[in-house]
C-alpha positions as CSV (number, residue, x, y, z in Angstrom):
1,X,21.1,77.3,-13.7
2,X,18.6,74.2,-12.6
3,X,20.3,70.8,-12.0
4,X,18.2,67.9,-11.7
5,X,19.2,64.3,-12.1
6,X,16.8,61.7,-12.7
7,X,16.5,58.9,-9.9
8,X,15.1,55.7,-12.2
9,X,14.5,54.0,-8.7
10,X,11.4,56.5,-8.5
11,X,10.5,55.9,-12.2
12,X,8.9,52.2,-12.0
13,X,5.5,52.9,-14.0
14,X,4.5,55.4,-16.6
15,X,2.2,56.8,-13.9
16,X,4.9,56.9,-11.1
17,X,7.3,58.2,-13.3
18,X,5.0,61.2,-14.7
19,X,4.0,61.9,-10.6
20,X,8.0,61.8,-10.2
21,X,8.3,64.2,-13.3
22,X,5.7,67.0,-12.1
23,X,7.3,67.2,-8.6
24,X,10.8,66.8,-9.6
25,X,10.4,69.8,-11.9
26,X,7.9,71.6,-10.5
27,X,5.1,71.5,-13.3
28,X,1.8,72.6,-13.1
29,X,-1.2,71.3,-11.3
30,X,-2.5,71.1,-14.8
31,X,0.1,68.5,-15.6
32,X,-1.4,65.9,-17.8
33,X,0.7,63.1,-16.9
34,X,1.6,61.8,-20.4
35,X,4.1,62.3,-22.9
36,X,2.5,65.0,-25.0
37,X,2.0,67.1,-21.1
38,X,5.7,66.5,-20.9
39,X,7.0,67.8,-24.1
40,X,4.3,70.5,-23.5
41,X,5.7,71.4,-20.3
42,X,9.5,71.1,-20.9
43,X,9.4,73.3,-23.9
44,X,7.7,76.3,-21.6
45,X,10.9,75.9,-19.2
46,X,12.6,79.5,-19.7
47,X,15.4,79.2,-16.8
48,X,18.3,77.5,-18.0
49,X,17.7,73.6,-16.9
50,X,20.0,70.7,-17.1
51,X,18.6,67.0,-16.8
52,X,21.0,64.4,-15.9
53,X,20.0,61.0,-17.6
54,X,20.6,58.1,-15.7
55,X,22.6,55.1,-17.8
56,X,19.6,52.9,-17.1
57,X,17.3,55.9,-18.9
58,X,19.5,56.0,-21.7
59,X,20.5,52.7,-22.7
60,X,17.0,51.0,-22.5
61,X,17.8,48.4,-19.6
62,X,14.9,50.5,-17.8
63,X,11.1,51.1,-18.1
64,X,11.3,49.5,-21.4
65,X,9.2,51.1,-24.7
66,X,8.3,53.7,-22.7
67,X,12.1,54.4,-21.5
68,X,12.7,54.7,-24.9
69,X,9.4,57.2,-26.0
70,X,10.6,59.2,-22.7
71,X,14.1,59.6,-23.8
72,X,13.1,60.7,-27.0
73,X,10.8,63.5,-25.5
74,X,13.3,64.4,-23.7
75,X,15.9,64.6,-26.4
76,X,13.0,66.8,-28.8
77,X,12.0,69.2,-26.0
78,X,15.9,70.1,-25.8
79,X,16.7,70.3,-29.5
80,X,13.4,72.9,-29.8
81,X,13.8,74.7,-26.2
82,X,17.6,76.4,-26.1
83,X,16.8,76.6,-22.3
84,X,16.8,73.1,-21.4
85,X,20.2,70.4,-22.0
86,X,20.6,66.8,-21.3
87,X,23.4,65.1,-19.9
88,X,23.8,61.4,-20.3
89,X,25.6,59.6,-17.2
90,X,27.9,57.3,-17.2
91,X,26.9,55.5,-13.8
């Protein structure tokens, strides 16, 4: 089982956050750095993957719309991929 937590200080941009993304989870090269490349990429995950959400991520106070279009990639890729969960924290 794969642990990661997200660390929001390194998501600041949509560009930073997508470069943070690829080397956090070890995507491709070919990693398109935008939300369809993410949902792409997190549904080919096969090894059982937990992400841990920061509170910032998850109640909006961070990154703004595109928080909010992030968390809800997130939250599709694990409904359609049984291999990958979400945990929401509380700090």
């Amino acid at each position: 089982m794969r642990e990661f937590t997200l660390d929001i200080n390194k998501m600041t941009s949509p560009a930073k956050t997508h470069a943070y993304l690829k080397e956090l989870l070890h995507f491709p090269e070919y990693y398109g750095g935008n939300l369809d490349a993410l949902h792409d990429c997190l549904g080919e995950i096969t090894t059982p993957t937990i992400i841990k959400i920061p509170k910032e991520l998850a109640d909006g106070t961070r990154l703004g719309a595109f928080g909010a279009r992030l968390l809800k990639v997130l939250r599709i890729a694990a409904e359609e991929n049984s291999a990958l969960q979400l945990r929401m924290l509380d700090k």
